[in-house]
C-alpha positions as CSV (number, residue, x, y, z in Angstrom):
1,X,12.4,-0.1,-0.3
2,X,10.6,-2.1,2.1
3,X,7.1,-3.7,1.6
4,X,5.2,-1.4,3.6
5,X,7.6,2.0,1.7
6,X,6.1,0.3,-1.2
7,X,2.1,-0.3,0.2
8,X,2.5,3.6,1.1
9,X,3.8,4.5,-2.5
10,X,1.1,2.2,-4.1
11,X,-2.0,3.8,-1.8
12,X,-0.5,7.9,-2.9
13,X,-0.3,6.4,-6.3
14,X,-4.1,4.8,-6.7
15,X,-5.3,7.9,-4.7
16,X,-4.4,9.8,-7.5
17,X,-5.5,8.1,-9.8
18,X,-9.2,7.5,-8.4
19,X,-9.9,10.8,-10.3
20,X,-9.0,10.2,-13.9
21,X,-8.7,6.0,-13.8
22,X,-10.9,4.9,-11.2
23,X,-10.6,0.9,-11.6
24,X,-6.8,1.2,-12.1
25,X,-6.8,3.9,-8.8
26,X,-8.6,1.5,-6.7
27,X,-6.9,-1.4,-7.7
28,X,-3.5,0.0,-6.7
29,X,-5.7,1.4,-3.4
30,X,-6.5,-2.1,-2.6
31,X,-3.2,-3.6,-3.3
32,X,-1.1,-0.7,-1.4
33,X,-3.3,-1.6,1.6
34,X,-3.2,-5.5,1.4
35,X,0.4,-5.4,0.7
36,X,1.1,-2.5,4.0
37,X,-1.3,-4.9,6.3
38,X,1.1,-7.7,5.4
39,X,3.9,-6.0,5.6
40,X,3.3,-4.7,8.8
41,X,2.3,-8.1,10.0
42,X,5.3,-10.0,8.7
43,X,7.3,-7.3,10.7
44,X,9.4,-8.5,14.3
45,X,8.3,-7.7,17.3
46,X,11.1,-5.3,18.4
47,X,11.7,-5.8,21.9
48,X,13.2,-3.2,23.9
């Protein structure tokens, strides 16, 4: 699973939560989309 795989399963995950555990759901909403902005950062430019 790659970092952003992982940033998408994190934001689903804190989404979910945001209705019955909102600190927990937008802790995991923040984390899911630092960790995706990294990961898609850190990623190689594919050239084609």
């Amino acid at each position: 699973m790659t970092r952003v795989e992982l940033a998408g399963a994190l934001v689903a995950a804190g989404a979910a939560l945001l209705t019955t555990d909102a600190p927990l759901g937008w802790a995991m909403l923040w984390a899911g989309l630092v960790l995706g902005i990294d990961g898609l950062a850190s990623r190689p430019d594919r050239e084609e």
